[in-house]
N, C-alpha and C positions, 0 to 999 in steps of 0.2 A: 590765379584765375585762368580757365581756359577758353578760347576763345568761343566764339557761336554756334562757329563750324563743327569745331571738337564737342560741344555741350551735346546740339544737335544729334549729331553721329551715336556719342553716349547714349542717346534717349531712345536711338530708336534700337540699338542693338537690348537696351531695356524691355524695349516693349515687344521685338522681334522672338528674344529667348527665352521668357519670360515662364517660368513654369516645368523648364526644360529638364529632363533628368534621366540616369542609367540604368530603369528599372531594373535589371540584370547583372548588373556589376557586382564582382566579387573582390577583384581589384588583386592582386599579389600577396597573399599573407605573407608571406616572409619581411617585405614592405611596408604594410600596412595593417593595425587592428582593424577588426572588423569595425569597431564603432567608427575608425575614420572613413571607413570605403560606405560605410552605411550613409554619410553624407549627399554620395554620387546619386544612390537611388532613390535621393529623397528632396522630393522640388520643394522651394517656397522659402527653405531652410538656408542660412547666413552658414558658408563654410568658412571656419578660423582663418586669418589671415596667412598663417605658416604653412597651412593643408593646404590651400590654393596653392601657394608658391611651387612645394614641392611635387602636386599632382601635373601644374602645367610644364613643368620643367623633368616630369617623367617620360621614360621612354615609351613608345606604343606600348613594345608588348606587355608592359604589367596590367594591361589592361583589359576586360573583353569585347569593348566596344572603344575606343580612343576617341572616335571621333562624337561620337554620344556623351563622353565624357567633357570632353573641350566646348561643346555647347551646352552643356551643366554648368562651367566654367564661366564662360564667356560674360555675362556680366559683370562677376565682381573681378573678373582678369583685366576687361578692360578699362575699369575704372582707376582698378591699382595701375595699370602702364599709367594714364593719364594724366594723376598725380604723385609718380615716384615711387609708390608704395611695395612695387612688385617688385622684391630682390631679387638679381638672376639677369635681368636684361643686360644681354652682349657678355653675359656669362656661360651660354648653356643653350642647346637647341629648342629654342620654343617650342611648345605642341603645335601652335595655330601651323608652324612653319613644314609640321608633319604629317597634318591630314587635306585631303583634296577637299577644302572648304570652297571649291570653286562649283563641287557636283553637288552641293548641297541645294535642297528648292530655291529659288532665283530671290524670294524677297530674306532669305536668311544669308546669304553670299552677296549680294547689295548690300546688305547694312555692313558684311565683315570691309569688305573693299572702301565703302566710304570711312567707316572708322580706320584706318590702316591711312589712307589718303589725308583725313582729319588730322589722326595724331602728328603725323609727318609734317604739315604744316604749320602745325601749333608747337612743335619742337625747335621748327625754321625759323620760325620768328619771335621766339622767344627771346631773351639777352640770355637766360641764366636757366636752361631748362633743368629739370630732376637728371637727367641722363645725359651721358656724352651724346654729341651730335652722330660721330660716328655711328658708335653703340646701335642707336633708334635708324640709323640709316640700313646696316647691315638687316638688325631685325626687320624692315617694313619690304627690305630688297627679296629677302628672303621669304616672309609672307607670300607675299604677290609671283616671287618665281621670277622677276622682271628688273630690272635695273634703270630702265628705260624709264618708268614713271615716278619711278624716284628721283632720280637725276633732271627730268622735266622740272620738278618744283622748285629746283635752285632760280632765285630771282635775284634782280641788282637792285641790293639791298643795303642797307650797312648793317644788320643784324644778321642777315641771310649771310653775307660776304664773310663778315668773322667770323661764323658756321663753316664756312668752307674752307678759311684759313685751319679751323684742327683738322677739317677730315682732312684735308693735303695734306696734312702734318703725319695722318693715322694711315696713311693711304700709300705714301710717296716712297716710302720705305723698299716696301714690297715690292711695287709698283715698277721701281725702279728697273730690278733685277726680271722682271716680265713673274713675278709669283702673287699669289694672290692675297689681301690683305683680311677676307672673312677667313672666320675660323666654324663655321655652321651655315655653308652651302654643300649642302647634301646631292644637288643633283647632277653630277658628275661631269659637269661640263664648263668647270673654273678655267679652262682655256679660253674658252668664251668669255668669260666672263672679266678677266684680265684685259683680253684685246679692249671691250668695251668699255671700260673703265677707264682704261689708256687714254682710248682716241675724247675719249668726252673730254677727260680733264685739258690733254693736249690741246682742244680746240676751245674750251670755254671757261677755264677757270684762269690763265693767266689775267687777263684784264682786272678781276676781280678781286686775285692776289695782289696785284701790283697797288690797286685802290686801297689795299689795307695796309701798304706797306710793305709787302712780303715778296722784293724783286726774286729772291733767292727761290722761293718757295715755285712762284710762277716760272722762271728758266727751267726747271727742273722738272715742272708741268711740259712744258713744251718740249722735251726732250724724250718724252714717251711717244713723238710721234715718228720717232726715227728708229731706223730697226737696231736689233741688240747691241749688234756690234760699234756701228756706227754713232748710237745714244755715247759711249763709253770712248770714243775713240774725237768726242768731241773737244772743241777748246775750250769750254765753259770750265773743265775738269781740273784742268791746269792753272786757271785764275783762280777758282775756287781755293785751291790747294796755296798758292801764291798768299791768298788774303788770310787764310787760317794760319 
């Protein structure tokens, strides 16, 4: 069951895209038969669940419009993230995550943002969502271009919190060494994007860890707020090492 918010979001990217398609698409033959790309230019029509898959997890260029393809897409894309269906997620660089869906007309880039906003939330507070936490964190961070609105939804939760407990888990690794833990941030500024992930965790997830049990987990958070050298040159290091 997804929540209201998510239903909502669904219904309107329904009614937003509704008809939508690539009159002009030829698509990649080497890629694709024609009867599959014949799909893109044809509105109204149910595309197979596996042609979805593998068109939104295509790269632009097999395409001659991408972004006219991705809102061909977009509803039965969103409905498969929703409920699990869409194999690929935290697999593979999303389309959504490769066209500026932001210069799209204002009421088609509203629905993409609330749905994106939607799913993230209905992920967060799920116990047992279709997708790792991570996974759907990386994707919607990516979507948006932003890390900031993502990391705002974290709430003090006990479902949220044990959310947080894997991403620290998917995260802290990397993290650790100052490297970055996506593998599909395209815009070239994972420096950035490291620092900012740092200082969040360092400032707002130890509480939360500790709430679920996870003292280790939380020291470790808080130790991305110290610089390289110094993170590594701490005493946690050494108990650590003691208690293993």
């Amino acid at each position: 069951m997804t929540s209201k918010a998510l239903a909502a979001a669904l219904a309107d990217i329904d009614t937003v895209f509704n008809g939508f398609a690539s009159p002009t698409e030829s698509g990649c033959e080497r890629c694709y038969l024609p009867e599959e790309t014949a799909y893109l230019r044809t509105p109204y029509t149910r595309v197979p669940a596996d042609l979805v898959r593998r068109f939104v997890f295509e790269s632009p260029g097999h395409f001659e419009d991408h972004a006219a393809v991705m809102r061909r897409l977009l509803p039965q894309t969103a409905h498969a993230m929703a409920d699990g269906s869409l194999d690929g997620v935290g697999w593979g660089a999303h389309g959504l995550s490769l066209v500026d869906w932001r210069a799209w007309p204002s009421e088609q880039a509203a629905a993409v943002e609330a749905f994106v906003h939607a799913w993230w939330d209905d992920t967060l507070t799920t116990p047992e969502p279709p997708y790792s936490v991570h996974e759907v964190f990386e994707t919607c961070a990516t979507f948006l271009g932003d890390l900031t609105p993502v990391l705002d939804r974290f709430r003090t939760q006990p479902v949220v919190e044990a959310h947080l407990v894997s991403c620290a888990r998917a995260w802290l690794y990397d993290l650790i060494t100052d490297d970055s833990p996506f593998h599909w941030w395209y815009r070239g500024d994972d420096g950035a994007l490291v620092t900012a992930l740092q200082s969040w965790l360092a400032a707002h997830a130890p509480v939360g860890l500790r709430a679920q049990g996870e003292p280790d987990l939380a020291k470790k958070a808080e130790l991305l707020a110290l610089p390289y050298d110094e993170r590594w040159d701490h005493p946690y290091w050494t108990s650590a090492s003691a208690t293993n």
